[in-house]
C-alpha positions as CSV (number, residue, x, y, z in Angstrom):
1,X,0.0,0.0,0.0
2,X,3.1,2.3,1.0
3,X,4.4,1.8,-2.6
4,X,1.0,2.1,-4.5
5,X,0.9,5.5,-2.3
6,X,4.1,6.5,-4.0
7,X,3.5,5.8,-7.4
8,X,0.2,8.3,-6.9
9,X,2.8,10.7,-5.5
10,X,5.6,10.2,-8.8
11,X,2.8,10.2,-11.4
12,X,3.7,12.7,-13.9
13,X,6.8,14.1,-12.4
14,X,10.4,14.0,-14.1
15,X,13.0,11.1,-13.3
16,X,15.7,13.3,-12.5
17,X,18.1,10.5,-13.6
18,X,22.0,10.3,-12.8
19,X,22.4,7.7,-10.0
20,X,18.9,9.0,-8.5
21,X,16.7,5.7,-7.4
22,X,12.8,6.1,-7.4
23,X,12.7,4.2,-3.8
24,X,15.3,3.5,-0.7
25,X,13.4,0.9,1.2
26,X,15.4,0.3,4.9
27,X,14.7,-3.1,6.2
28,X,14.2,-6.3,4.1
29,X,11.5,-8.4,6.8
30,X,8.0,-9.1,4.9
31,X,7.0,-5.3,4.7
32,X,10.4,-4.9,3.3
33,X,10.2,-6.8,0.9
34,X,6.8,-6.5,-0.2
35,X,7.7,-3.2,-0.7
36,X,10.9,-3.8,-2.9
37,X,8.3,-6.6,-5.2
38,X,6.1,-4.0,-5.6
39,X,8.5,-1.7,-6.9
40,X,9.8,-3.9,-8.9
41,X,6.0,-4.5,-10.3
42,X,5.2,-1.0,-10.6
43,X,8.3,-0.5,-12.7
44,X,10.0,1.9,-9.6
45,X,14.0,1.8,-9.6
46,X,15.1,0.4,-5.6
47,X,17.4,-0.6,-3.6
48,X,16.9,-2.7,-0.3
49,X,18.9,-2.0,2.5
50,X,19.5,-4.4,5.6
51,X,22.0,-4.4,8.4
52,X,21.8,-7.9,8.9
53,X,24.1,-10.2,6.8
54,X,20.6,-12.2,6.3
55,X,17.2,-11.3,4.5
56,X,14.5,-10.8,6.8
57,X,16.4,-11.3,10.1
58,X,13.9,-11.0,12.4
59,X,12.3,-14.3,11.2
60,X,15.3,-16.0,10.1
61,X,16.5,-15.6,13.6
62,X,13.1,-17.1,15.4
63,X,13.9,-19.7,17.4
64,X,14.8,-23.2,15.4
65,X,11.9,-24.9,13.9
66,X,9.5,-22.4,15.1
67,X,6.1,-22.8,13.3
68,X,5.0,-19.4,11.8
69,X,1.1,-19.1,11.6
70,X,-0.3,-16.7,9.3
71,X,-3.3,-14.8,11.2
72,X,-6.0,-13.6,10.8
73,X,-6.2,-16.7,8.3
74,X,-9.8,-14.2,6.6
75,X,-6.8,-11.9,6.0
76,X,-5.8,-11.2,2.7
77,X,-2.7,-11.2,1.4
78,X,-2.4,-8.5,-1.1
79,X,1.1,-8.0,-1.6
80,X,3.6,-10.5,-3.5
81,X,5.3,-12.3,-1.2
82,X,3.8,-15.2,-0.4
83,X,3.1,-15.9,3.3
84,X,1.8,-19.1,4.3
85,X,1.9,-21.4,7.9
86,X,5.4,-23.0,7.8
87,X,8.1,-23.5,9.8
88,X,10.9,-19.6,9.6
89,X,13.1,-22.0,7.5
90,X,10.3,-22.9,5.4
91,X,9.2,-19.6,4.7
92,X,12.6,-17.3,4.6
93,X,13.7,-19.8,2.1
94,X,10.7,-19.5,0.2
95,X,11.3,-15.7,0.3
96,X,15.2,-16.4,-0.6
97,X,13.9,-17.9,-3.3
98,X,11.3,-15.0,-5.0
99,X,14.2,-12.3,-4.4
100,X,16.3,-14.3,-5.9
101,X,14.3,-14.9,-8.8
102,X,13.5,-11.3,-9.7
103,X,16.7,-10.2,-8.8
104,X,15.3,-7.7,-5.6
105,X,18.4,-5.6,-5.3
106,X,19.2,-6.1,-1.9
107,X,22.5,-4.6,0.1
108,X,23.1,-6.7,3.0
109,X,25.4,-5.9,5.5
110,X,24.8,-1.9,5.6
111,X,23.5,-0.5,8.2
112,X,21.4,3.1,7.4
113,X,23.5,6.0,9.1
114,X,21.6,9.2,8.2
115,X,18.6,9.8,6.0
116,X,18.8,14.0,5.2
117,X,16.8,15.4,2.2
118,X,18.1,17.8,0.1
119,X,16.7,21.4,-1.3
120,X,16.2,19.5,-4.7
121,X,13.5,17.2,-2.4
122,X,15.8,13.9,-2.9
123,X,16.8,12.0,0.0
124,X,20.5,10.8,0.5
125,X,20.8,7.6,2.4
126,X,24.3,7.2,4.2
127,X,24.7,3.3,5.4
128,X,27.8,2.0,6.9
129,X,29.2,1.0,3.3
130,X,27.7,3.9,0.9
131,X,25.5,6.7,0.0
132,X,22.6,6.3,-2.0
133,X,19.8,9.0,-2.9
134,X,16.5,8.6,-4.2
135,X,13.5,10.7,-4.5
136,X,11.2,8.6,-1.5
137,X,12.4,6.2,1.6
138,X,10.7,3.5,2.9
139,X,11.1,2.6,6.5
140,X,10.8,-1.3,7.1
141,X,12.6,-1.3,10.1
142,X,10.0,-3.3,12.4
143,X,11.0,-3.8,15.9
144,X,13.2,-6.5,16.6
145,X,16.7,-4.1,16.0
146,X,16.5,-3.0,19.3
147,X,14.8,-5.5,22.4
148,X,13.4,-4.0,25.1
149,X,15.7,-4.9,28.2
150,X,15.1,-5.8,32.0
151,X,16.6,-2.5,34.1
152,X,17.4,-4.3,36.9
153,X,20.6,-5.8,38.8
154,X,21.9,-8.4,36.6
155,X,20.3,-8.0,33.4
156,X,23.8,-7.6,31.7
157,X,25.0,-11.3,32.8
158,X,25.3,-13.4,30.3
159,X,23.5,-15.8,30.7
160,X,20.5,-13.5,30.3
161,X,19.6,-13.3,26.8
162,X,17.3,-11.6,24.7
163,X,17.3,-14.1,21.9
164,X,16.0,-17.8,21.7
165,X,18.0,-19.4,18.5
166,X,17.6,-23.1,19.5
167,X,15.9,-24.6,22.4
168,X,17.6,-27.7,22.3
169,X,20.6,-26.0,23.5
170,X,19.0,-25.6,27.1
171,X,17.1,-29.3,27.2
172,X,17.2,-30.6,30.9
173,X,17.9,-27.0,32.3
174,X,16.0,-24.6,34.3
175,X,14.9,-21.6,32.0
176,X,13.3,-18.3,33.0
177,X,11.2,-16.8,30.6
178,X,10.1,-13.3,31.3
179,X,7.1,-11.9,29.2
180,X,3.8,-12.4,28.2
181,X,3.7,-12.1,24.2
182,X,3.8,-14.3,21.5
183,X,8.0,-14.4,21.7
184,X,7.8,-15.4,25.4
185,X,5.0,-18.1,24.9
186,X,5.9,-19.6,22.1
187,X,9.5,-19.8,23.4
188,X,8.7,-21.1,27.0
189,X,6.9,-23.7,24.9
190,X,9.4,-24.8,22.9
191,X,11.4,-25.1,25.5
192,X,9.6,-27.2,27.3
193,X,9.1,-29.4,24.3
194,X,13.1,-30.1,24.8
195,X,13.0,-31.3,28.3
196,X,13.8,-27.9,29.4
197,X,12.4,-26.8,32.8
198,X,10.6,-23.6,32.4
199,X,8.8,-21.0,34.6
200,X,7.1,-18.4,32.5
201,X,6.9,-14.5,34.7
202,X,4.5,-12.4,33.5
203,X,3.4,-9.0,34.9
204,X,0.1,-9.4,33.9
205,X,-2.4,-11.0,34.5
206,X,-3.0,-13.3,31.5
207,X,-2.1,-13.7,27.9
208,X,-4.5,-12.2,26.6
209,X,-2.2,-10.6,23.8
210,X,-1.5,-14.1,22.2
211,X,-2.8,-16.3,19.9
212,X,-5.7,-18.3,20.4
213,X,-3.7,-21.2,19.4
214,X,-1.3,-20.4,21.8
215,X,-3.2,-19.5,24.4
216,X,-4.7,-22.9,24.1
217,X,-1.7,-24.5,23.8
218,X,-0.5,-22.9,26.9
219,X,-3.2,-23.9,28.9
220,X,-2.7,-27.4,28.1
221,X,0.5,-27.5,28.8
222,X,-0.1,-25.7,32.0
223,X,-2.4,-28.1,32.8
224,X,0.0,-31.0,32.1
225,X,2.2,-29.5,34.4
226,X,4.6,-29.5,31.6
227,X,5.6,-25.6,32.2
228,X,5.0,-23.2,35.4
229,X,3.5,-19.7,35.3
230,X,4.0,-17.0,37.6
231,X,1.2,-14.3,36.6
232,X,1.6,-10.3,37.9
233,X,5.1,-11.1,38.7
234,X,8.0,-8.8,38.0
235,X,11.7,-9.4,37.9
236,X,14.1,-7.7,40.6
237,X,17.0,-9.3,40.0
238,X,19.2,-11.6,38.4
């Protein structure tokens, strides 16, 4: 929709040409992407620019074998990506292979630095490896770049993380999970799927922000006493 807004915008206005690109699109996760296919569609010169050495890195970087539903499943999907339930490897490498089949011009590897536009109205991008300018910017940057931490004693140890790659890793140990989103249920759930032992420490006092699968799920597995929860509980320490 972004890029169907911009093509409104560059209707009937001069390419000014040179090394000028029609779209700078920051981030290459789904909305990313979709952006950089529609471009491509539209007949819009881009460039894709990602700071991770990997295409879509939040969901590349889910946790191993995590199963990625695709909700509301009424929801349309109107852009041309495809986006389907799968496992992350299933679907990034699904996505790997579109890019790569179009030729998406993607940068990997270059984090975005300053985004200034000039008195001419285009916008110079400065990343970590170049400069590029173009006449719109598209920020695709979602969340995941920077997670929110725990500002309390001990939150810097290391053996506090803010990343779940694979749950096998901590089978047979005692994990603390601290949240009450989709991330922190699905991976207290997964971890208990290894043989880890988990307590789940939530401040609120549900999960009422999850997934009705996963809220089911939870429950069940609550119930099985396979995981333990510790609603309107907050961290003090590590």
């Amino acid at each position: 929709a972004v890029i169907e807004h911009v093509v409104k915008e560059l209707a009937g206005q001069p390419r000014p040409g040179g090394d000028v690109l029609d779209v700078a699109i920051v981030g290459s996760g789904p909305g990313g992407l979709s952006a950089g296919l529609t471009c491509l569609v539209r007949n819009l010169s881009c460039v894709v620019l990602e700071k991770e050495h990997v295409i879509s890195s939040t969901v590349s970087r889910y946790p191993k074998g995590k199963h990625f539903m695709a909700e509301p499943s009424n929801a349309i999907n109107a852009s041309y990506l495809p986006v389907f339930d799968a496992s992350k490897e299933e679907l990034v490498a699904a996505w790997q292979q579109v890019v790569t089949q179009v030729k998406l011009p993607i940068k990997l590897g270059e984090a975005v630095e300053t985004v200034k536009r000039g008195d001419d109205g285009i916008f110079e991008v400065k990343t970590t490896v170049g400069t590029y300018r173009a006449r719109r910017v598209v920020l695709a940057t979602g969340l995941r770049g920077k997670p929110r931490l725990l500002a309390v004693p001990g939150a810097n140890l290391e053996k506090v993380q803010s990343l779940l790659d694979d749950p096998g890793e901590f089978a047979g140990m005692d994990v603390l999970v601290v949240g009450g989103g989709a991330a922190a249920v699905e991976g207290a759930m997964s971890l208990a799927d290894v043989g880890a032992r988990v307590v789940l420490s939530y401040r609120g006092d549900g999960f009422k922000r999850c997934k009705q699968g996963n809220q089911k799920r939870l429950a069940e597995m609550i119930g099985a006493a396979k995981l333990e929860v510790l609603l309107e509980s907050n961290v003090k320490q590590f």
